[in-house]
ZAMARGU-4260 file (C-alpha; in steps of 0.2 Angstrom, whole numbers, plus 5000, padded with zeros to 4 digits):
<rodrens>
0) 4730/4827/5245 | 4716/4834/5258 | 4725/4851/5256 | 4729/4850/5236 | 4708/4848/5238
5) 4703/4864/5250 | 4716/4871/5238 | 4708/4868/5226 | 4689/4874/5231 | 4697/4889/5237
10) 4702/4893/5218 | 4685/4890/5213 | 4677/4903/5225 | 4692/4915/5218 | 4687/4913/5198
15) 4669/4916/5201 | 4677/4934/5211 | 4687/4938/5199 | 4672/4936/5186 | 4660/4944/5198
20) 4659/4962/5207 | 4677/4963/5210 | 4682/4975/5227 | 4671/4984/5235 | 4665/5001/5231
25) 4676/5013/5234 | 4689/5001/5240 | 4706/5000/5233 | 4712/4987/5220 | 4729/4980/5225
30) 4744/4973/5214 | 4758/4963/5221 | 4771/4957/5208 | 4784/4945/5209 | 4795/4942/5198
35) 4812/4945/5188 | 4821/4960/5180 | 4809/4958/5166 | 4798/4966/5177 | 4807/4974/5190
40) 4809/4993/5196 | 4827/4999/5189 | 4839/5010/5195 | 4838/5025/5188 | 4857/5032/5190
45) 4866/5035/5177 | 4852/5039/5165 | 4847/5021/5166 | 4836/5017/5150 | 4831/5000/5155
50) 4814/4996/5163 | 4803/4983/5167 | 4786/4980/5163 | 4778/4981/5181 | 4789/4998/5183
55) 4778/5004/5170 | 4761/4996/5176 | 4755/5010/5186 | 4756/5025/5174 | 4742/5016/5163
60) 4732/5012/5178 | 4723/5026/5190 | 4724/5032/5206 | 4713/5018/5211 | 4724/5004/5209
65) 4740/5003/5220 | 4757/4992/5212 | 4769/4987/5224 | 4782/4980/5214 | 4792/4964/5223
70) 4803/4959/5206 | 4821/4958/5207 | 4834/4959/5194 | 4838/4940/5193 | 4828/4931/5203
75) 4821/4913/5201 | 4809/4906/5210 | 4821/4899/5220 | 4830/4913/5226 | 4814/4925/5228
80) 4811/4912/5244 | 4829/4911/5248 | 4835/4927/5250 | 4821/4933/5259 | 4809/4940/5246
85) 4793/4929/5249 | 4794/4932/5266 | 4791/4951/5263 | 4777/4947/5251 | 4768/4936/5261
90) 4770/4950/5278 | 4763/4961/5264 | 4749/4951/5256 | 4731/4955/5262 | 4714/4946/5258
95) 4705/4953/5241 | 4725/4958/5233 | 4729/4951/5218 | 4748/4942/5217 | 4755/4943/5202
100) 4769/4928/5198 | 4781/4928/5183 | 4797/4917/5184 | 4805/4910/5173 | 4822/4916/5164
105) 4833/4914/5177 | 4826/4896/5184 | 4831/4888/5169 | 4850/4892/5173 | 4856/4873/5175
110) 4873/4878/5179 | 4868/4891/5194 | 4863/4880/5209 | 4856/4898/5219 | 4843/4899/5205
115) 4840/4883/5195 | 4823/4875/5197 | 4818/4861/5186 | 4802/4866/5175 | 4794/4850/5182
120) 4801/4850/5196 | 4807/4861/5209 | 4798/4878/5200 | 4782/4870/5199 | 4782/4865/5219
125) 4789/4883/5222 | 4774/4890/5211 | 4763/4880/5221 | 4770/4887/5237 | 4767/4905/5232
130) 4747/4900/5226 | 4744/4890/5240 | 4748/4904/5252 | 4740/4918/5244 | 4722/4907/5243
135) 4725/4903/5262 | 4726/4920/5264 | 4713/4927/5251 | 4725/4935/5239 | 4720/4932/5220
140) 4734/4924/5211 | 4737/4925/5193 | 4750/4916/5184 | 4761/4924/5168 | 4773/4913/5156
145) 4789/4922/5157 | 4790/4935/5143 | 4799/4930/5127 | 4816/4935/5123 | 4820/4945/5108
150) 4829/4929/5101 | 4831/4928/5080 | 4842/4917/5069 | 4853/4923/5056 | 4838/4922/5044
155) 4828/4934/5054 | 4817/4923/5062 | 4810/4923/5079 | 4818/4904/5092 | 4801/4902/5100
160) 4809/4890/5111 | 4817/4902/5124 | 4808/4897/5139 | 4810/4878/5133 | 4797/4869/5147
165) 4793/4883/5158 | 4776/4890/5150 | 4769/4873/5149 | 4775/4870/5167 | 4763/4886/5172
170) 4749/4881/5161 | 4748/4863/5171 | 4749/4874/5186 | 4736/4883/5184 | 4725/4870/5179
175) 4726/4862/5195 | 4721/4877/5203 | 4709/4882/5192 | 4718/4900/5192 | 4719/4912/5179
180) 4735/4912/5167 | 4741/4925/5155 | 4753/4920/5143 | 4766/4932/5141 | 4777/4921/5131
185) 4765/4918/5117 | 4759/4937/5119 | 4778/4943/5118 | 4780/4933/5104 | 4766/4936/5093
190) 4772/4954/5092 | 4789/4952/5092 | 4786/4942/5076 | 4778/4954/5070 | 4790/4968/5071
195) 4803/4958/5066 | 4825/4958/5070 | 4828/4976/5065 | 4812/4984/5071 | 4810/4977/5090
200) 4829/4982/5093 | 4823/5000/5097 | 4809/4992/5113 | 4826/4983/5119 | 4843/4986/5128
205) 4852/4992/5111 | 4862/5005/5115 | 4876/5014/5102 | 4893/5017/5110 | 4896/5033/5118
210) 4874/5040/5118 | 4870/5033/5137 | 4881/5039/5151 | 4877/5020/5160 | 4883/5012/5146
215) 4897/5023/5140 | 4903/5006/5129 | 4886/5003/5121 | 4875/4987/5125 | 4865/4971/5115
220) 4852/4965/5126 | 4840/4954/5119 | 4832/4951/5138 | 4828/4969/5144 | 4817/4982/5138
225) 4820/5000/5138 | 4807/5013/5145 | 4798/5011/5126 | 4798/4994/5126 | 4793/4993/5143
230) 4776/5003/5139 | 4774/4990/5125 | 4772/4976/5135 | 4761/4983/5148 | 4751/4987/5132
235) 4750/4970/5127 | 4747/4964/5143 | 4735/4975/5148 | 4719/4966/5136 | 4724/4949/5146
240) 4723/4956/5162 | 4709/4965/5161 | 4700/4949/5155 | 4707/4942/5171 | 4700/4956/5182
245) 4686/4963/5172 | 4684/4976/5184 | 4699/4984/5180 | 4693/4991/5165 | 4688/5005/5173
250) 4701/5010/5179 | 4714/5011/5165 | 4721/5028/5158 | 4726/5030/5140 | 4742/5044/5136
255) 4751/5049/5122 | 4769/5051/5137 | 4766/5051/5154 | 4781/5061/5165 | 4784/5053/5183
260) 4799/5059/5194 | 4800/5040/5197 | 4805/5032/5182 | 4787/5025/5179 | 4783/5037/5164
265) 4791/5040/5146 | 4799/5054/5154 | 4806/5064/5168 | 4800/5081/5164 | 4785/5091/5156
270) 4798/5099/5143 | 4804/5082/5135 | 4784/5078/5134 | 4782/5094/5125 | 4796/5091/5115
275) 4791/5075/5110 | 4775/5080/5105 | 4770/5082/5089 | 4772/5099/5077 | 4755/5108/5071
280) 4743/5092/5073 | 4729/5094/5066 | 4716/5079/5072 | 4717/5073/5090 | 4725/5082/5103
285) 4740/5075/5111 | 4739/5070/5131 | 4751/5073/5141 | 4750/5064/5158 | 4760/5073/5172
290) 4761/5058/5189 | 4762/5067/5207 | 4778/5078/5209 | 4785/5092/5210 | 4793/5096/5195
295) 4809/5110/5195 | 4810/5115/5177 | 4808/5131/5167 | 4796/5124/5152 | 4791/5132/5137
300) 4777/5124/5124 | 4780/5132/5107 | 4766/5138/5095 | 4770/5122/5083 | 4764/5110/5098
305) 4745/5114/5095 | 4731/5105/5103 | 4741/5098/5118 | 4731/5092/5134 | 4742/5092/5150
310) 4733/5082/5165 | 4741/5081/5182 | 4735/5069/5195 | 4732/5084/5211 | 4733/5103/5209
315) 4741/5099/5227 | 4755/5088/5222 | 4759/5089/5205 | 4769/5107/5203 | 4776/5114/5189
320) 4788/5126/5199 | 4803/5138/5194 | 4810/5154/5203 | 4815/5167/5190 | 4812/5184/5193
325) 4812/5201/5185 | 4828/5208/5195 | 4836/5193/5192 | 4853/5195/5183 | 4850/5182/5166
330) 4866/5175/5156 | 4868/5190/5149 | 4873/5200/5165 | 4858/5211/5161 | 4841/5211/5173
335) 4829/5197/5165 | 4813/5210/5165 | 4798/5203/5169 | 4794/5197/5152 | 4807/5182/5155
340) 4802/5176/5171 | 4788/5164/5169 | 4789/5147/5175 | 4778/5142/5160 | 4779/5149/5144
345) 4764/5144/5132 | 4764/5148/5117 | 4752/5137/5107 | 4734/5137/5102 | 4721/5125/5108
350) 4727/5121/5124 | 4720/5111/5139 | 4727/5111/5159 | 4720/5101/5172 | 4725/5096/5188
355) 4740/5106/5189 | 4749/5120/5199 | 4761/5130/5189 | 4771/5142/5204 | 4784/5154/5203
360) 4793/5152/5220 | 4805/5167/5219 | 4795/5174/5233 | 4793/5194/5236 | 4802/5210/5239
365) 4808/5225/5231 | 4825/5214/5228 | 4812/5202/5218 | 4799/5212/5210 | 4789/5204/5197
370) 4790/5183/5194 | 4778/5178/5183 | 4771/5158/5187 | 4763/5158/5168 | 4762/5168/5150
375) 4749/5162/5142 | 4752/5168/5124 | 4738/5155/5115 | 4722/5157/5108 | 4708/5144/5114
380) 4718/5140/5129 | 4708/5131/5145 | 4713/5130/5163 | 4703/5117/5172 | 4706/5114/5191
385) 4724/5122/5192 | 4732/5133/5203 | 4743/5147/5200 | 4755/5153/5214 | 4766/5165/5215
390) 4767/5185/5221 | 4766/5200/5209 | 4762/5196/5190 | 4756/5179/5190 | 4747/5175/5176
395) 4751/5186/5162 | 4738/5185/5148 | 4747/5191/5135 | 4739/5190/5118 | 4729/5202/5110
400) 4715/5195/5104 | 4717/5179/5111 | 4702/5168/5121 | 4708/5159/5136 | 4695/5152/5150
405) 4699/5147/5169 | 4687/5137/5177 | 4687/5131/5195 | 4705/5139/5197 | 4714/5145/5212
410) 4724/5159/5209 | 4736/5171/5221 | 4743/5185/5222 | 4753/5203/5227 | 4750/5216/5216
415) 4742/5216/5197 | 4743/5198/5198 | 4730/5194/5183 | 4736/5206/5169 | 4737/5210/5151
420) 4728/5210/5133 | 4719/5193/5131 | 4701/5190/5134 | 4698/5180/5148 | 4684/5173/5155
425) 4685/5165/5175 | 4672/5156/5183 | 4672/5148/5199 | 4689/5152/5203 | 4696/5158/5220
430) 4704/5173/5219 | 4716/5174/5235 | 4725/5191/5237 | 4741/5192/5250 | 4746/5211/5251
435) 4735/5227/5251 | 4736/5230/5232 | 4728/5226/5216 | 4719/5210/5209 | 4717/5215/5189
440) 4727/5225/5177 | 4721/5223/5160 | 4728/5229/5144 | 4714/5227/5134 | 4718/5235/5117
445) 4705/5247/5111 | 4697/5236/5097 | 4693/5222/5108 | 4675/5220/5114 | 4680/5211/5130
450) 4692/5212/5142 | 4691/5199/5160 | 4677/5192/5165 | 4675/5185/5183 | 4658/5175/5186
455) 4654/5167/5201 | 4672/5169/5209 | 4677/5172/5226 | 4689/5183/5231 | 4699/5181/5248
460) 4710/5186/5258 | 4727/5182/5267 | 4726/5187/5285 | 4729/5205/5291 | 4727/5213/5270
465) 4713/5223/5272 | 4712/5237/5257 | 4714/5229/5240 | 4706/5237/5222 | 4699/5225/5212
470) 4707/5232/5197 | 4717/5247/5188 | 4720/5251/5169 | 4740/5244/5164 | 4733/5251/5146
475) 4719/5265/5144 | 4705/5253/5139 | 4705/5243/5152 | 4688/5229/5150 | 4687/5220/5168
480) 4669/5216/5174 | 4665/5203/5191 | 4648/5195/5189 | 4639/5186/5203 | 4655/5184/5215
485) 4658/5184/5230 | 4671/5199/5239 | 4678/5199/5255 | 4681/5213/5267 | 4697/5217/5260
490) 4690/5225/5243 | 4688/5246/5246 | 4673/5253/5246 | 4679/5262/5229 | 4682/5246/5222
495) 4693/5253/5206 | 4709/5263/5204 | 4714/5273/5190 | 4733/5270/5192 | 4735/5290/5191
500) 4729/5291/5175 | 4715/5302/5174 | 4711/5299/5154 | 4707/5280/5158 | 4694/5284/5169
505) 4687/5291/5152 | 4692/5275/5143 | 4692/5261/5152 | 4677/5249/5159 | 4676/5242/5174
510) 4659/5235/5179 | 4649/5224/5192 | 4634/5214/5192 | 4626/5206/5206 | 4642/5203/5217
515) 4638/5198/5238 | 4649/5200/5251 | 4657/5212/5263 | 4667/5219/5249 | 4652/5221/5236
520) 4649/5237/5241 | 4634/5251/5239 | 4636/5260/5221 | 4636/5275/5229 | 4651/5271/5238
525) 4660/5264/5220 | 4671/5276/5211 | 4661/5286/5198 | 4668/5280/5183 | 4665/5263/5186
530) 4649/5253/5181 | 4635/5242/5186 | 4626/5232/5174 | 4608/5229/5170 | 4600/5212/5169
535) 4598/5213/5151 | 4617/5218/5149 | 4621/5203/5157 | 4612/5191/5144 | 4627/5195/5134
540) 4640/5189/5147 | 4642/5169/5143 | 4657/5160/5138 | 4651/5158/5122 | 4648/5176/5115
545) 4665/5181/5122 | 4677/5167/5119 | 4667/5162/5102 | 4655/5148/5100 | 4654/5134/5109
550) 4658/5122/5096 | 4671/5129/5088 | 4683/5128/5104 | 4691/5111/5101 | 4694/5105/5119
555) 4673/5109/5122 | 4678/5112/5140 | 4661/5121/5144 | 4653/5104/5147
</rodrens>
């Protein structure tokens, strides 16, 4: 009784912590879950479409918060502590972690001695056991009801009564710990009524014969979700546990999909995403979450999927990456040209990237020549915090008259590796160049104002490349200017190359304005057809007057 008492002081300090300031700042928030299959991690072989609800936690929750994920396909609470389960949780388990515990399904299986535990009985004392030691140890544990199963009678309404005694076992539970509870059951069922027999079929395991290669026969299961169904209830559970742990309210993230290499998102790759996004929308753009990962794909983003917002979680470890190149032979037998190459093909308007790194990693060589990491074929297309990586040809700015804005971006490169006919405009972008050859090629055609702009950019070097133009006409009226940048030592003295073209030193412009650095050099030294600007030239330089006004670009990404 003395300990059922220091137990139960101890759950007093815990509400008021989970009420008050939460972790400390800066401090990571921890999730341990334990559990059953309707919460486990699931193999993912065999195009597995089954998931469970703690599976799909951490792609609605930010970097932040860290789920380690216990559950088991068919545990009780019996046989989480027999086979060996609890004693990893309680290794694991550290002061200020909150313990997630939702059994259940499988402990009212009378007729399975390995699981069976009585709802007033054995499950109760084994519930205790788990509370008792997280408080000891200065874990935060939360009790859910088991979910509900999908359970209807032949006049299409919903047996409440799945989980017979075991909810109200976890109520009385909780109350004599005074710890917090979220009922799953009653949450589960609310909805499911609401949907009804036919519509909740598509959130659970009904599968056709002959549609999923791991269940080539077909399956009904009433019990497990698939990877919609599975986002459903960590949307429904979500409201509950935030009023649980108030401070996790800032810390959740809201998609349309989210992609993760490990089974955690709606899908595995960026093009299903794309593809599941929908055609010409009209009113709130579609997000797109991309998790940590390298992600091998060839992905192209038609015009009809408008006003798409792709977010990765790192420029560093989320990689859109593919190795096409311009001598490659394509299915035809015939060289692919460099038009074909790109990792990334975009071809829709009103665009947002963040976060990203789209590469092309044919690497380079006469046998390779150009290998393009992204066409951007869009108008109002933004780039914020990405990085582009690849060798000749990089980023192809391919529409003319189109407005597309970097900001913040790394980009790198052999030879012409920014080219073509849009209107860009890069700002505080690191320009990295890796062989002694150009930065720019513009196409700019000759009824277009403006051409590239580079404000506040800096342009480096890899080691030993020590002669590099900053830019040279692909097209006679070439427009690129570089505004308040920094240039390395690598950038000649003449600062502009005319490709062998001596009419487009007539046509082209190529201009500087207040650029530092060992490579901005005397305009003297500058080739003579090239430009320096005056102050009052300048004024007209803003992202605004070239790429139209501010508040007609959707994504307003000059905040």
């Amino acid at each position: 009784m003395m300990n059922r008492c220091i137990a139960l002081i101890s759950s007093m300090l815990l509400t008021l912590s989970f009420n008050g300031s939460g972790q400390e700042s800066g401090q990571k928030i921890v999730f341990r879950l334990m559990g059953d299959s309707t919460m486990a991690d699931k193999d993912l072989s065999g195009q597995n479409p089954e998931r469970g609800w703690g599976q799909r936690l951490p792609s609605h929750l930010d970097s932040s918060v860290c789920v380690y994920n216990y559950a088991r396909n068919g545990r009780s609470t019996k046989s989480f502590i027999d086979r060996g389960l609890w004693d990893q949780v309680k290794k694991d388990l550290n002061p200020g972690d909150y313990l997630f515990i939702q059994f259940g399904h499988n402990d009212s299986k009378a007729d399975d001695p390995a699981r069976y535990a009585p709802a007033f009985g054995a499950y109760q004392e084994n519930l205790r056991t788990f509370i008792d030691h997280a408080l000891k140890t200065g874990a935060r544990p939360v009790l859910f009801t088991p979910v509900s199963r999908r359970w209807f009678d032949g006049e299409g309404r919903l047996k409440k009564d799945c989980h017979g005694d075991y909810p109200a076992a976890v109520f009385q539970v909780a109350g004599e710990y005074g710890i917090p509870v979220i009922d799953a059951n009653a949450i589960t069922q609310e909805w499911l009524e609401s949907l009804g027999d036919e519509a909740s079929r598509k959130y659970y395991m009904w599968i056709e014969p002959g549609t999923c290669p791991r269940h080539p026969d077909g399956l009904v299961d009433n019990t497990h979700t698939n990877v919609a169904g599975a986002r459903k209830l960590v949307e429904l559970l979500l409201p509950a546990i935030v009023d649980v742990i108030p401070e996790l309210a800032d810390h959740l993230e809201e998609y349309d999909f989210v992609v993760a290499k490990d089974g955690s998102g709606d899908f595995f790759t960026v093009q299903e995403a794309v593809n599941a996004a929908p055609d010409y929308c009209k009113q709130d753009e579609t997000t797109i979450r991309i998790r940590a990962g390298v992600y091998e794909e060839k992905v192209t983003i038609p015009a009809n999927k408008q006003k798409l917002h792709l977010t990765g979680e790192d420029p560093l470890t989320t990689i859109i990456r593919w190795d096409d190149y311009a001598l490659k032979k394509g299915s035809t037998g015939y060289e692919m040209g460099t038009s074909a190459t790109s990792t990334v093909f975009l071809h829709a308007d009103d665009f947002l990237a963040e976060n990203l790194t789209f590469e092309n990693a044919a690497g380079s060589g006469k046998e390779i020549a150009q290998a393009c990491a992204i066409t951007v074929n869009g108008d109002r297309v933004a780039f914020i915090n990405c990085r582009f990586v690849a060798n000749q040809d990089t980023i192809y700015t391919f529409g003319p008259g189109q407005r597309q804005f970097f900001r913040n971006c790394h980009i790198e490169g052999t030879t012409d590796f920014i080219f073509g006919f849009s209107t860009a405009w890069f700002e505080d972008c690191v320009i990295l160049s890796k062989k002694d050859s150009y930065v720019t090629a513009a196409s700019t055609p000759e009824d277009q104002e403006w051409g590239y702009v580079f404000r506040n950019c800096r342009l480096i070097h890899a080691e030993g490349i020590d002669e590099v133009y900053l830019g040279r006409p692909w097209r006679p009226y070439a427009k690129t200017v570089f505004i308040g940048c920094s240039l390395g030592d690598h950038i000649l003295p003449e600062g502009w190359h005319n490709w062998n073209k001596k009419d487009a030193e007539k046509t082209s412009f190529y201009a500087e304005y207040g650029n530092y650095g060992p490579g901005a050099a005397d305009p003297r030294e500058r080739v003579e057809w090239s430009h320096f600007l005056k102050e009052k030239d300048v004024r007209e330089y803003t992202p605004g007057n070239i790429l139209g006004p501010v508040s007609g670009w959707y994504f307003k990404v000059f905040r």
